[in-house]
C-alpha positions as CSV (number, residue, x, y, z in Angstrom):
1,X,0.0,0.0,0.0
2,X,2.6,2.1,1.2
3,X,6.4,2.1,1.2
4,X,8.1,0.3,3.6
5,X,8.5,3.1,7.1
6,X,5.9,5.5,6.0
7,X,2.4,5.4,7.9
8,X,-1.0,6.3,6.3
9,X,-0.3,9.9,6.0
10,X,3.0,9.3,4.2
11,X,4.9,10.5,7.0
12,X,8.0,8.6,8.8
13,X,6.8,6.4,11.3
14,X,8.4,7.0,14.8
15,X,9.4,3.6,16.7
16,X,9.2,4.9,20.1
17,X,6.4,3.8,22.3
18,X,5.0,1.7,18.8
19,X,4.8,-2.0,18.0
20,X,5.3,-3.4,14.7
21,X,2.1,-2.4,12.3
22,X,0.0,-4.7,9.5
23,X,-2.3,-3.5,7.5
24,X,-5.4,-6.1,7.0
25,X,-8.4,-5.0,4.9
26,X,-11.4,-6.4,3.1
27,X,-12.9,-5.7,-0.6
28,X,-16.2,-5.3,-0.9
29,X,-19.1,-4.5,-4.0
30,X,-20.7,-1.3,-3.9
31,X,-24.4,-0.9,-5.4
32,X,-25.7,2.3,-6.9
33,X,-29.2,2.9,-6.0
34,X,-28.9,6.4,-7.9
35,X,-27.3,5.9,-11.2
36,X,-26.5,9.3,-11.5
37,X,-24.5,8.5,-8.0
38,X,-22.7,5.8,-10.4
39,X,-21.9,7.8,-13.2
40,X,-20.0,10.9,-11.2
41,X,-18.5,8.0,-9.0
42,X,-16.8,6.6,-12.1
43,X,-16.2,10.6,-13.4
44,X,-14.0,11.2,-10.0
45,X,-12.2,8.0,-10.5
46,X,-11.4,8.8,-13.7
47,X,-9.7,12.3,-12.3
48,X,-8.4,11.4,-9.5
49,X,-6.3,8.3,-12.0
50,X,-5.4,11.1,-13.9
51,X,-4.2,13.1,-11.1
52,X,-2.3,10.1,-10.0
53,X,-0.6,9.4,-12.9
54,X,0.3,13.5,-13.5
55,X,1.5,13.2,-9.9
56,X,3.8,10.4,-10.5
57,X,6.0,12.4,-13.5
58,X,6.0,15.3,-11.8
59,X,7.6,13.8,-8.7
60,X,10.0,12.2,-11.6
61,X,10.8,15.9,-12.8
62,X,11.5,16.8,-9.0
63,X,8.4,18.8,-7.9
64,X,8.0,18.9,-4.4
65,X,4.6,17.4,-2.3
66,X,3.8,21.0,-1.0
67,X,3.4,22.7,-4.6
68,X,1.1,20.2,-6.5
69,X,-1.2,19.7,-3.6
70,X,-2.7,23.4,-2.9
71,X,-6.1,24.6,-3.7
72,X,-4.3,26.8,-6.8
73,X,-1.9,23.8,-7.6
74,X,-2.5,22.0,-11.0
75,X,-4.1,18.9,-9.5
76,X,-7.2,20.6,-7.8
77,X,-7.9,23.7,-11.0
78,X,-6.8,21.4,-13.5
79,X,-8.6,18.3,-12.9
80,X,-11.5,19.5,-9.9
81,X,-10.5,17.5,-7.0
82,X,-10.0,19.3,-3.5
83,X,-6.9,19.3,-1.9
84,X,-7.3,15.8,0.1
85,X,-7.9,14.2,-2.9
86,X,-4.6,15.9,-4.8
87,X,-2.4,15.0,-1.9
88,X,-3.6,11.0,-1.7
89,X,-3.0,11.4,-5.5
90,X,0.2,12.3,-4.9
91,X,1.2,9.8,-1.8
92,X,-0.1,6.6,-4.2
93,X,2.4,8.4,-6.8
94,X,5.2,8.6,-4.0
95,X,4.7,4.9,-3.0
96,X,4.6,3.6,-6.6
97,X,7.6,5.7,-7.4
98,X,9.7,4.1,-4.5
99,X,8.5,0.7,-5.0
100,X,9.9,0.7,-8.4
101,X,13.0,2.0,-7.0
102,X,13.1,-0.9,-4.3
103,X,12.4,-3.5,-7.4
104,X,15.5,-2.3,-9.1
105,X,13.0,-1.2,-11.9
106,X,13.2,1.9,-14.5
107,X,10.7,4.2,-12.9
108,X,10.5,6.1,-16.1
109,X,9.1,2.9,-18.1
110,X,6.2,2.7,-16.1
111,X,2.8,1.7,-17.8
112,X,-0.2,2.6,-16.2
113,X,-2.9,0.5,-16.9
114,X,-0.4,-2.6,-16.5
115,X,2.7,-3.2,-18.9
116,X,1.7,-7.2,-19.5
117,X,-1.8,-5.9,-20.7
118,X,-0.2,-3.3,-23.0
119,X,1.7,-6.2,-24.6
120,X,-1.0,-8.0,-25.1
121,X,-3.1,-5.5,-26.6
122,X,0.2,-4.7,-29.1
123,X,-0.2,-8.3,-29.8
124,X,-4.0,-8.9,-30.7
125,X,-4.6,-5.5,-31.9
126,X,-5.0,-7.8,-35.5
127,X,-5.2,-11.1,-34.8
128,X,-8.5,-11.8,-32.3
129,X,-10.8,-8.3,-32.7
130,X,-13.3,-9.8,-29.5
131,X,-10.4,-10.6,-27.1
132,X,-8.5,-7.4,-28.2
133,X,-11.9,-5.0,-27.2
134,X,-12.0,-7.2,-24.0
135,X,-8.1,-6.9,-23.0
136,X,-9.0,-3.5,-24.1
137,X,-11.5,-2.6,-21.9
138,X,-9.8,-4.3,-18.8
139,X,-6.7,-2.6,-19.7
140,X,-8.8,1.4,-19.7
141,X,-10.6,0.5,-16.2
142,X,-7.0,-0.7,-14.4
143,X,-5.6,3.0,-16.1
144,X,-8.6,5.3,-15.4
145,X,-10.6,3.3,-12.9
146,X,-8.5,4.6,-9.3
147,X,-10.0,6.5,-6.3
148,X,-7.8,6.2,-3.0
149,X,-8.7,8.2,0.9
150,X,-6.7,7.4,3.7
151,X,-7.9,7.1,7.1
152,X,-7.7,9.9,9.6
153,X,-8.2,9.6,13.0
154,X,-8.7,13.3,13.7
155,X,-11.6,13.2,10.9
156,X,-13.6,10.4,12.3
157,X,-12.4,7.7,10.0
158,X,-12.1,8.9,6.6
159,X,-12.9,12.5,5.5
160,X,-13.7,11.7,1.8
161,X,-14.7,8.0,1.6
162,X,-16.7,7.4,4.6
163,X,-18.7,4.5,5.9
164,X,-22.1,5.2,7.7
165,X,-24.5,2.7,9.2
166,X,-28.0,3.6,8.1
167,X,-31.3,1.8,8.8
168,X,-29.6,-1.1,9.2
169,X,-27.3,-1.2,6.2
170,X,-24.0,0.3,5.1
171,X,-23.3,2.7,3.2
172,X,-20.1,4.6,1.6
173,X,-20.6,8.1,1.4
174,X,-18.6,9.4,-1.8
175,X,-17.4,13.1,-1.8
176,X,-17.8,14.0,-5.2
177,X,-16.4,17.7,-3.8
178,X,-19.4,19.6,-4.7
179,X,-21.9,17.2,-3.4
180,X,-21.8,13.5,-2.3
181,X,-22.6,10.1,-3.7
182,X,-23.7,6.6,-2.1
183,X,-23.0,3.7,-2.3
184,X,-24.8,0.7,-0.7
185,X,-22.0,-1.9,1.2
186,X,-22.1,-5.8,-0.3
187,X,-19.6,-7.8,1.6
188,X,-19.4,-11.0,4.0
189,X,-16.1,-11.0,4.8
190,X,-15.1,-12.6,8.3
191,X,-13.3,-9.0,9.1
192,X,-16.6,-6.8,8.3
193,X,-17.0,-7.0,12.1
194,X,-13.8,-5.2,12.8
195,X,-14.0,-3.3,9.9
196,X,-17.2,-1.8,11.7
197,X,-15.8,-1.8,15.1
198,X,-13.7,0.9,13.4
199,X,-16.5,2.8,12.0
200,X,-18.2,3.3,15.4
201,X,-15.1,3.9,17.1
202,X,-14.3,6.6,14.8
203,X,-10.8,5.0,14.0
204,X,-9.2,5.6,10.8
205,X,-9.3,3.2,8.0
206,X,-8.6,3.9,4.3
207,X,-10.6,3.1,0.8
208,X,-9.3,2.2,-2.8
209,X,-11.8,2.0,-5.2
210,X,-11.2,0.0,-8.3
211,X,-13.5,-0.7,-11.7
212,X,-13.9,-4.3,-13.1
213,X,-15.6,-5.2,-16.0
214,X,-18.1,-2.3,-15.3
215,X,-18.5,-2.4,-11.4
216,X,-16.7,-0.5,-8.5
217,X,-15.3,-2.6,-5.9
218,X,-14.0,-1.0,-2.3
219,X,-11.1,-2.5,-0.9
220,X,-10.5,-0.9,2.8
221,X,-7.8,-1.5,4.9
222,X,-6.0,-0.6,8.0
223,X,-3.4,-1.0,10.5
224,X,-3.3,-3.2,13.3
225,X,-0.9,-3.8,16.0
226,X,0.9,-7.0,16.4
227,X,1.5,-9.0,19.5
228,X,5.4,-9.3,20.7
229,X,7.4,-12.0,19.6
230,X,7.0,-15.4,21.6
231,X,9.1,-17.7,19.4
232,X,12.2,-17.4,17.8
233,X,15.0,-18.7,16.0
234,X,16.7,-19.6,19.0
235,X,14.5,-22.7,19.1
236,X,14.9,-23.6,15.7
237,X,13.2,-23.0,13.0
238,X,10.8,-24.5,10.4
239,X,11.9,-23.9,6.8
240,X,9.6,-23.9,3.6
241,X,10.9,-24.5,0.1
242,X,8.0,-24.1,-2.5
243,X,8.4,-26.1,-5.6
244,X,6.4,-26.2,-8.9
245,X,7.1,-29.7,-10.2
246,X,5.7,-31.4,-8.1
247,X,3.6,-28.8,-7.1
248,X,4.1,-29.2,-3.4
249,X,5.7,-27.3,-0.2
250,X,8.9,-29.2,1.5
251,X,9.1,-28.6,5.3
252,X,12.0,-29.3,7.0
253,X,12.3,-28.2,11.2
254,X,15.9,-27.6,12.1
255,X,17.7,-27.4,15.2
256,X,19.5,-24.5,16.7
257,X,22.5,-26.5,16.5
258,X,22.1,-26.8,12.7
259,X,20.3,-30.7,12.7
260,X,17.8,-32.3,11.4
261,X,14.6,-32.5,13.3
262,X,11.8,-33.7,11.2
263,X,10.7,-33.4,7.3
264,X,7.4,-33.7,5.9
265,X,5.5,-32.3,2.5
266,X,2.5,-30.9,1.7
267,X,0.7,-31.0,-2.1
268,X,-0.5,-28.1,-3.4
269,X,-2.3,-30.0,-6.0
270,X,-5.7,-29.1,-4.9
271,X,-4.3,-25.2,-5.5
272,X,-4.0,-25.9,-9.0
273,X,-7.2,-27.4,-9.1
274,X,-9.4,-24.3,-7.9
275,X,-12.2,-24.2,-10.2
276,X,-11.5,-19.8,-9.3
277,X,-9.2,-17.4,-8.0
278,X,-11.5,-16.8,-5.1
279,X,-11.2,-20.9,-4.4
280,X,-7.3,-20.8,-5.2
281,X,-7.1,-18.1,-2.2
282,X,-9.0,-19.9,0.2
283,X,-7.0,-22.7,0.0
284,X,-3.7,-20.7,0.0
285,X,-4.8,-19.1,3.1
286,X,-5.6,-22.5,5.0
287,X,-2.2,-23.8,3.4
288,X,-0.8,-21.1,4.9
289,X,-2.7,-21.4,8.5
290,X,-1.4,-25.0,8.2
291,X,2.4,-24.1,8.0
292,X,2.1,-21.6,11.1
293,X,0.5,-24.0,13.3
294,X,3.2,-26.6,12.7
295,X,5.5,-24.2,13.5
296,X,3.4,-22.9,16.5
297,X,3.2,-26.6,18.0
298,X,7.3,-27.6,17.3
299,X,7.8,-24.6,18.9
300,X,10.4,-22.8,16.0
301,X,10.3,-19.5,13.8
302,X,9.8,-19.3,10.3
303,X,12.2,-19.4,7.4
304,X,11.5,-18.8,3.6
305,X,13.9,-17.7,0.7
306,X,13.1,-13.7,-0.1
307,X,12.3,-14.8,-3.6
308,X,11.9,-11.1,-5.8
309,X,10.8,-12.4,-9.5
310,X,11.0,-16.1,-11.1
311,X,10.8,-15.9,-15.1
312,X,7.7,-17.5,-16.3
313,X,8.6,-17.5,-20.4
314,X,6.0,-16.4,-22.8
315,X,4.9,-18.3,-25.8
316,X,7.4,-18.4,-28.5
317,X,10.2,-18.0,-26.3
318,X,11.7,-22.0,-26.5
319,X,11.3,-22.1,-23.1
320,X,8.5,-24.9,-23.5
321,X,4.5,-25.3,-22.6
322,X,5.3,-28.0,-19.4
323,X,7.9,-25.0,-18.2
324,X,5.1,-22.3,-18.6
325,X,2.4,-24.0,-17.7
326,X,4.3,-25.1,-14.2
327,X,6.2,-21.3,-13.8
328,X,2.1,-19.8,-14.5
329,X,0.8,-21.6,-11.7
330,X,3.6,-20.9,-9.0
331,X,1.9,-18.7,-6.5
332,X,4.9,-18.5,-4.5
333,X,4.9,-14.9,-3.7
334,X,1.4,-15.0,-2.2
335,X,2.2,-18.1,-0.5
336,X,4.7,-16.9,0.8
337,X,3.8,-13.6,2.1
338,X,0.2,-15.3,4.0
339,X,2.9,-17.7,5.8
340,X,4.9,-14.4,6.7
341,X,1.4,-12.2,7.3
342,X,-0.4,-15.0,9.9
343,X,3.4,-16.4,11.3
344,X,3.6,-12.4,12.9
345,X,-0.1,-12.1,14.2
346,X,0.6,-15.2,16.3
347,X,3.9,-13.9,17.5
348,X,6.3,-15.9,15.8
349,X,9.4,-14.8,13.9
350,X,9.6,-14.9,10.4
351,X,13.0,-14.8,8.8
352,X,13.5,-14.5,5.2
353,X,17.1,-15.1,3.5
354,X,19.0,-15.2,0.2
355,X,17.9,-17.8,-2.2
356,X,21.4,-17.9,-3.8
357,X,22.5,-21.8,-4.6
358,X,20.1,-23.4,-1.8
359,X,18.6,-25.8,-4.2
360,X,22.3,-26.8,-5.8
361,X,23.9,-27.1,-2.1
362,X,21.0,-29.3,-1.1
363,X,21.2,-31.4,-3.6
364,X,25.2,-31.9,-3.7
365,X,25.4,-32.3,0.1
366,X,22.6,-33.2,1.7
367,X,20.1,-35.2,-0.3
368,X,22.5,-37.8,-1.1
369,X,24.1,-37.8,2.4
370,X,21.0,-37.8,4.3
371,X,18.7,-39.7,1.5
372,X,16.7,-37.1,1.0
373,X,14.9,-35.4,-1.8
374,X,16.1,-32.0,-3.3
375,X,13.1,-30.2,-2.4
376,X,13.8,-31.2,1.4
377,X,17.3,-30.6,1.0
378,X,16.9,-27.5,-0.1
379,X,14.4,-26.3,2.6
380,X,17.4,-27.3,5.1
381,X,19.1,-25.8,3.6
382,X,17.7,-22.7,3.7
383,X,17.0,-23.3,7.3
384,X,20.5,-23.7,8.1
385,X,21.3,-20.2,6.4
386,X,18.4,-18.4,8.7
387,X,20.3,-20.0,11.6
388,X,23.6,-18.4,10.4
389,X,24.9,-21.4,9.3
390,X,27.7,-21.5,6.0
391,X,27.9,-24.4,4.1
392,X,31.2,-25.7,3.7
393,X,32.0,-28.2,0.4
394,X,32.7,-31.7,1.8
395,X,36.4,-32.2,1.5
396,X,35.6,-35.1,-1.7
397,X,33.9,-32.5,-3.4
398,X,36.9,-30.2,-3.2
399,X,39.0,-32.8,-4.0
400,X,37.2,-33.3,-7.1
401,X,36.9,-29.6,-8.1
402,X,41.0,-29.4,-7.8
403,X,41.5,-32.5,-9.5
404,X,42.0,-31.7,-14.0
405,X,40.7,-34.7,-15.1
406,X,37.3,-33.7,-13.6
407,X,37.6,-30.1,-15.6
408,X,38.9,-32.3,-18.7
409,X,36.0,-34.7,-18.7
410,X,33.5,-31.7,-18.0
411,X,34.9,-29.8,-20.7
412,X,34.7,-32.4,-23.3
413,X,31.3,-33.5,-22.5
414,X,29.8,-29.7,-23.2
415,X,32.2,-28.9,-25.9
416,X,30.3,-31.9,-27.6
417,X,27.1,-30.7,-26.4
418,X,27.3,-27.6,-28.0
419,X,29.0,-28.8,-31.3
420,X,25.5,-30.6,-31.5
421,X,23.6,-28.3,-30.3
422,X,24.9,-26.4,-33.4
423,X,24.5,-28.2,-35.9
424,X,20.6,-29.0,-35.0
425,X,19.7,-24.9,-35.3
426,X,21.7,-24.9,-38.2
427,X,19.4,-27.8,-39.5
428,X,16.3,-27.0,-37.7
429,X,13.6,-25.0,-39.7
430,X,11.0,-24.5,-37.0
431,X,11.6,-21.3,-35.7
432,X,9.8,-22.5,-32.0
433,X,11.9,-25.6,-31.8
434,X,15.2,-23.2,-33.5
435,X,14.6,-20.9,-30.2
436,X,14.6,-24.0,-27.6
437,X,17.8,-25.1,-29.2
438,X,19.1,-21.4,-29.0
439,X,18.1,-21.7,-25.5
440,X,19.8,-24.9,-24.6
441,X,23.3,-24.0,-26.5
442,X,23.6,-20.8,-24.1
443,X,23.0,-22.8,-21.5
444,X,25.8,-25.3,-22.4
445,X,28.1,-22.5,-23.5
446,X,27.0,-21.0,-19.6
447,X,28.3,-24.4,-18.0
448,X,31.4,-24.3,-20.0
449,X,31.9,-21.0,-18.9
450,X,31.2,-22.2,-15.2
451,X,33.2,-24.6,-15.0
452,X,36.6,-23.0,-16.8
453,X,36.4,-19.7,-14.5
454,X,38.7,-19.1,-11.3
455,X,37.4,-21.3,-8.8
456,X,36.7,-18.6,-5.5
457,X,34.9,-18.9,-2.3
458,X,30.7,-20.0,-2.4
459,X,28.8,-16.1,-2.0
460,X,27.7,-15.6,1.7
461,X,24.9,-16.6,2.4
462,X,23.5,-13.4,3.8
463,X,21.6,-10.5,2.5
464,X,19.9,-9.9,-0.9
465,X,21.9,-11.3,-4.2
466,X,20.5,-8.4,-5.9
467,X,20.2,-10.2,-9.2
468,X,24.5,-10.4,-8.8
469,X,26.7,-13.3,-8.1
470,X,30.0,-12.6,-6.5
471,X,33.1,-12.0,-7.5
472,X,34.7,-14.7,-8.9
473,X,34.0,-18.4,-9.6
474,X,31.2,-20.4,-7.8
475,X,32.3,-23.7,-6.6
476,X,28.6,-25.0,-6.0
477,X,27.8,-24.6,-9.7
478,X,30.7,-25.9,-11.1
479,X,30.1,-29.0,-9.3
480,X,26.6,-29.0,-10.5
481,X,27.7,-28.3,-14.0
482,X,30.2,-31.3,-13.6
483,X,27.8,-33.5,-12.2
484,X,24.4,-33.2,-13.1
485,X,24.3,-33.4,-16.8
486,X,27.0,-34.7,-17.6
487,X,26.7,-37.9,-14.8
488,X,22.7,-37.9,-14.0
489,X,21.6,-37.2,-17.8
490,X,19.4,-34.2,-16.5
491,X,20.0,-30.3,-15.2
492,X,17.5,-30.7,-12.3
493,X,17.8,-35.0,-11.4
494,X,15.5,-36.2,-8.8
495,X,17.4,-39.0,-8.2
496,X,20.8,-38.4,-6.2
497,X,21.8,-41.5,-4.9
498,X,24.6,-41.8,-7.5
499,X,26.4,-39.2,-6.2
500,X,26.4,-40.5,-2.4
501,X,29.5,-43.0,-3.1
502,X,31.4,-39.4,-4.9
503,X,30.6,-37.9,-1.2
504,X,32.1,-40.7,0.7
505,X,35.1,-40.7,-1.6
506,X,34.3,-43.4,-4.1
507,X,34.4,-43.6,-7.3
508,X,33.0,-47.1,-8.3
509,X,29.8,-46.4,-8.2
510,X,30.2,-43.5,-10.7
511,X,32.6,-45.1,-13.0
512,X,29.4,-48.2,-13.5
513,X,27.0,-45.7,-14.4
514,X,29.4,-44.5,-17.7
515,X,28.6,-47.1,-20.1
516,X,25.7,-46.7,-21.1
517,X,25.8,-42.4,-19.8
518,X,22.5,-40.9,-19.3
519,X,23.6,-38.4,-21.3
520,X,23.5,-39.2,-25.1
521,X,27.3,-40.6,-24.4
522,X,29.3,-38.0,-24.7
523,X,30.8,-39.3,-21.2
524,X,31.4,-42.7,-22.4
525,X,33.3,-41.9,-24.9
526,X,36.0,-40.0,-22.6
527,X,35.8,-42.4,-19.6
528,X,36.6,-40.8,-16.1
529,X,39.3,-42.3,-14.6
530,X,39.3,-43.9,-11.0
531,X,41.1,-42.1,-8.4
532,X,42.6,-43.6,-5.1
533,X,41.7,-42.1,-1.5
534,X,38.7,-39.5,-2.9
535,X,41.5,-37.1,-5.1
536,X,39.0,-36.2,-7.7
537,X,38.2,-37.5,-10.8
């Protein structure tokens, strides 16, 4: 809603004397007894999104707050509204402007109205004239269909959006400036009782109205204050590692001391099923309920990886309709964040920590060692790092990085992969299939690349990777280079067993599984050889 630090009137918020703050909130229909009512409702909306989006480049140009809110500014003459209105116009521009900031993002390439719409509307504009006027619509009600008021305490909940109880109903009253609106209340949500509690109190709550396909919805929301921490990390913690294929969590409860307690998954099959995104959210949430009262009852905090963007390909790209189909249906991020939300309402900690190499390092070290699968793995893993822990490379896999018959073998395997790879584009006439080889030689030349730079220390495991890996060579992936596809056939093996005897030193069991290799025998044809006492090879 707003940037992280700023409360609901855009101003710092001061930690003395205050607990931590959530904002919770419910969305709810509003009916139009008055058509008139409706038709300067959606009139406002449509100036107050313009106001919002005039805001947001004037801010870019380095106007100041105080000059575009006042009665003679350009946002009230220009466009009617009154000066509440221009300055929530203007604190919506503000929180946009720093979340893009926050992203990493261009703020100067915004879209308003959605930039994924705008690409599909580029994209139909010719080819489907009934979905184009539909993505079209849609696209026009996300870019002009805005009205935001925060809450005010000091105005008895919200000056220009505010909820009254009358003959037994309720009702938004809508300042249209020069006269008000209403607005009849349709919602059942389990929080419409605090929601009201609020209204009678006089407490301060704030409205967004949005337009879809035709209606106005309210969504209202406010702050609450959460209860004090009563478990922490220094009783473990419970670590979640969300995976797409299968579509499933992995749980794994560590140990202060960096052990394994217990293990267990959960199938998010019945997510993907949802016959609606109302459905899908439901069962997210009680997913979600579900994690926390594990970690409520084991007594640990929670621990996720602060995961930022995952690409989900588009058609035409090569990356595949199995790939997109499985990256479309991730809802990771509002997983995620309702683990995170209900985890600090119940007082527990939640920890989040840098995704960098948890899944590789899980499945190099501890799914093999510990027979476990490289979804658990990697949730310990990740539970190790929000404990503090580093993850050393077990002394046969460092053996085996320092040993140049390894790099040799490596090397000869992708050389030949991509001398292949080659020659099928060059072949290949089918630009969709052409793109997936495209895709699959950069990856090879990638490995290659892995593989042949200076060997340096594994990135800490702390902080945010920031889309940057460190300087110098990373051990983890060269070993995974060297490993997976090249022994295992695959980039992302579910099995692991086969490299347990390379972890205890052993070679045998590797050397076996050359003749036939897994992968299109490239191996076999330059044979590893066997190294005494775990050297490498």
């Amino acid at each position: 809603m707003f940037p992280r630090g700023l409360d609901v009137k855009g101003k710092k918020r001061k930690g003395k004397g205050k607990g931590p703050q959530s904002f919770v909130g419910l969305e709810a229909l509003l009916v139009f007894p008055d058509h008139g009512d409706h038709v300067a409702t959606l009139d406002l909306m449509r100036r107050f999104s313009a106001a919002f989006r005039f805001a947001y480049n004037r801010l870019l140009e380095g106007e100041k707050r105080e000059d575009l809110k006042k009665e003679d500014g350009p946002l009230c003459t220009l466009l009617g509204l009154n000066t509440r209105y221009a300055d929530d116009a203007i604190l919506k521009a503000k929180a946009l402007l720093a979340s893009q900031k926050e992203l990493g993002e261009n703020p100067r390439k915004v879209v308003f109205g959605g930039r994924k719409l705008f690409r599909q509307l580029s994209r139909l504009k010719k080819s489907n004239l009934p979905l184009y006027e539909r993505r079209k619509r849609e696209w026009r009600e996300r870019r002009k269909g805005m009205l935001y008021a925060r809450g005010d305490r000091s105005k008895g909940g919200n000056l220009n959006l505010r909820l009254l109880v009358r003959d037994g109903a309720l009702w938004l009253r809508i300042n249209l400036v020069h006269r008000p609106a209403w607005a009849l209340v349709k919602a059942s949500h389990p929080r419409l009782h605090e929601l009201l509690s609020r209204v009678y109190a006089g407490e301060p709550y704030n409205v967004e109205l949005t337009l879809r396909e035709g209606k106005v919805y309210a969504l209202f929301t406010w702050e609450e204050e959460l209860p004090p921490l009563v478990v922490n990390a220094q009783s473990g913690v419970l670590a979640l590692d969300v995976n797409a294929d299968p579509y499933h969590l992995a749980l794994a409860i560590v140990n202060p001391d960096g052990s394994l307690r217990r293990y267990l998954t959960l199938s998010l099959e019945g997510v993907d099923r949802a016959p609606n995104k109302g459905a899908k959210e439901l069962l997210l949430w009680q997913m979600a309920h579900q994690v926390v009262s594990l970690a409520w009852e084991e007594g640990v905090a929670l621990a996720t990886e602060r995961l930022k963007h995952l690409p989900k390909g588009k058609r035409g790209d090569g990356s595949g309709k199995t790939f997109r189909r499985n990256a479309h249906r991730f809802a990771y991020r509002s997983l995620l964040g309702k683990v995170h939300a209900l985890a600090r309402r119940r007082g527990i900690q939640s920890l989040e920590v840098n995704p960098q190499d948890t899944s590789t390092i899980g499945m190099l070290k501890y799914a093999p060692l510990l027979s476990l699968s490289k979804d658990v793995a990697a949730a310990y893993v990740i539970g190790r790092r929000a404990l503090g822990f580093k993850e050393e490379i077990p002394k046969h896999l460092k053996a085996l990085l320092q040993d140049p018959s390894f790099h040799e073998h490596t090397r000869r395997f992708y050389e030949g992969r991509i001398a292949e790879l080659r020659t099928r584009s060059r072949q290949e006439r089918n630009r969709y299939l052409k793109k997936k080889l495209g895709r699959e030689l950069a990856q090879a030349r990638k490995a290659l690349a892995t593989l042949q730079s200076p060997q340096g220390e594994p990135g800490s495991p702390e902080g945010s990777t920031g889309g940057r890996n460190p300087r110098g060579g990373n051990p983890w992936r060269a070993l995974r280079v060297g490993l997976f596809l090249p022994l295992l056939g695959r980039r992302v093996p579910r099995d692991l067993s086969a490299l347990k005897p390379i972890l205890h030193g052993s070679w045998e069991g590797w050397r076996g599984g050359l003749d036939p290799h897994p992968g299109r025998g490239s191996a076999a044809a330059t044979p590893f050889p066997h190294v005494e006492g775990g050297s490498g090879g």
